[in-house]
Steps between C-alpha positions, in 0.01 A plus 500: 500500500776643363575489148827236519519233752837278551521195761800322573489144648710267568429113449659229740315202384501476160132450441297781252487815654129654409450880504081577497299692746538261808865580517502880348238677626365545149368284209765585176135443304334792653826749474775407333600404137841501458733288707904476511626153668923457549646221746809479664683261739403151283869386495444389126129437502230647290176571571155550316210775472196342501140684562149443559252663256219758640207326553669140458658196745760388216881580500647626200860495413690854425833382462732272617880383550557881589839549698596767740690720220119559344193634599110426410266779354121461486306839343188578365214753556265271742577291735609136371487280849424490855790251612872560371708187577870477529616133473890350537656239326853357606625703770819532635568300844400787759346770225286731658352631207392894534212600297460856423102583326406840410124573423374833251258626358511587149773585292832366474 
């Protein structure tokens, strides 16, 4: 696997959109440490990080109210979850959200 790993997705429902190793190819807990979330396309919306610890079935929080003009940063040197969860709150009639998630290493 290469060393950086970005997927782009769009949501059309609304619901959670989970990134772990049914949907990636890869678990984030066995390669990655570092993540980078930004959403677009919420037409005044916000959305949340949440994540599921290694080696655990609970959700924790990150952050939350986050608009499209930020971005979400998770680092460390190991791996923190298996699960990264992007949820939406108040969404513009018709938003599309776009969810761009880049995966590293080490090392910001």
């Amino acid at each position: 696997m290469t060393a950086r790993r970005t997927v782009i997705t769009k949501n059309t429902t609304g619901s959670p959109s989970r990134f772990n190793r049914s949907n990636l190819g890869f678990s984030p807990a066995d390669t990655m440490s570092n993540v980078q979330v930004s959403v677009s396309g919420m037409l005044g919306g916000s959305y949340a990080v949440e994540y599921v610890p290694v080696g655990t079935s609970h959700i924790i929080v990150f952050e939350e109210n986050v608009t499209e003009a930020n971005m979400v940063l998770m680092a460390g040197d190991k791996p923190l979850y298996e699960e990264l969860r992007i949820v939406f709150t108040n969404l513009g009639a018709g938003a599309e959200p776009e969810i761009a998630v880049t995966f590293w290493r080490e090392g910001l």
